[in-house]
C-alpha angles and dihedrals in degrees: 000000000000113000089039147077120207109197095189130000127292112267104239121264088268091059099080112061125259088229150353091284085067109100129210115240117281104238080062098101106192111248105244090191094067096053097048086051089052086059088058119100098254137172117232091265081059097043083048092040085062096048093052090059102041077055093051095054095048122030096015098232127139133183123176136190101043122149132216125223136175128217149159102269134163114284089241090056120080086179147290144231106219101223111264091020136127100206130075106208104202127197117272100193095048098061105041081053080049104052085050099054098034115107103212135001099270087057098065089031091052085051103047085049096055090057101039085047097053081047099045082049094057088053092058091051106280099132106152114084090224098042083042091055101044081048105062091033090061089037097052085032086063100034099048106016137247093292107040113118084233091064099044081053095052096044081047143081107243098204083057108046086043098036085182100060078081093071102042112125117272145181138173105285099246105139121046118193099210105225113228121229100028117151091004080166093081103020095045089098091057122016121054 
């Protein structure tokens, strides 16, 4: 369990729900505040900043120290945590191709969110895709409520929802520009 802190067991399996219809428990209130924060213009260290803490609330699960790095991937890949790593590598292309489709600034947050989030939820052990799905749907469920954009992205396929995410431009991923300032929460002690 090195490169993490639980703060609290992990809920079972059954606890995240097998699809969007599962509901999180109802003495779970939605946070507002996350999701006014998610409207505001933010950096990716914002946007991150954000998922750490949906994750705190409601799995009580914390990891510091990741990285974030872009690079030209595929069009079918978001991005992607190599195991044992400590650096999300996002998807450059999708989300240029994002921030000029979006209609508001929630819209590319919410989506920037959703992917950061899948990825910041391998790190914490949730290997498998569809564990990994479920997971983020019942986190940003709980986090944001039932009728938050966020939510409907994250119960969602994106490449459906954005068909033209599959034609953004790609590439393999070779080269990864590493992105400065990224989890300054739990680097800000010790790294300026």
């Amino acid at each position: 369990m090195s490169g993490f802190t639980r703060l609290s067991p992990r809920p079972p399996s059954s606890a995240v729900p097998q699809g969007p219809e599962g509901a999180p428990p109802a003495s779970a209130a939605p946070a507002t505040d996350l999701g006014e924060r998610l409207a505001r213009t933010l950096d990716y260290d914002g946007v991150f900043a954000i998922v750490r803490e949906a994750v705190r609330r409601t799995l009580h699960l914390d990891r510091p120290g990741l990285g974030l790095g872009l690079s030209s991937l595929p069009p079918t890949v978001g991005a992607y945590w190599p195991v044992t790593g400590n650096l999300i590598v996002l998807n450059e292309g999708l989300v240029t191709a994002m921030r000029s489709h979006a209609k508001s600034t929630l819209e590319f947050n919410a989506f920037v969110y959703v992917v950061l989030a899948h990825e910041y939820l391998h790190s914490l052990g949730y290997l498998g895709e569809p564990e990994v799905r479920r997971a983020t749907a019942w986190v940003t469920r709980t986090a944001f409520g039932a009728e938050h954009l966020a939510t409907s992205l994250a119960e969602g396929d994106l490449w459906r929802l954005y068909p033209f995410l599959q034609e953004a431009p790609g590439g393999d991923g070779r080269s990864v520009r590493v992105v400065r300032g990224f989890d300054r929460e739990s680097t800000s002690s010790y790294i300026r």
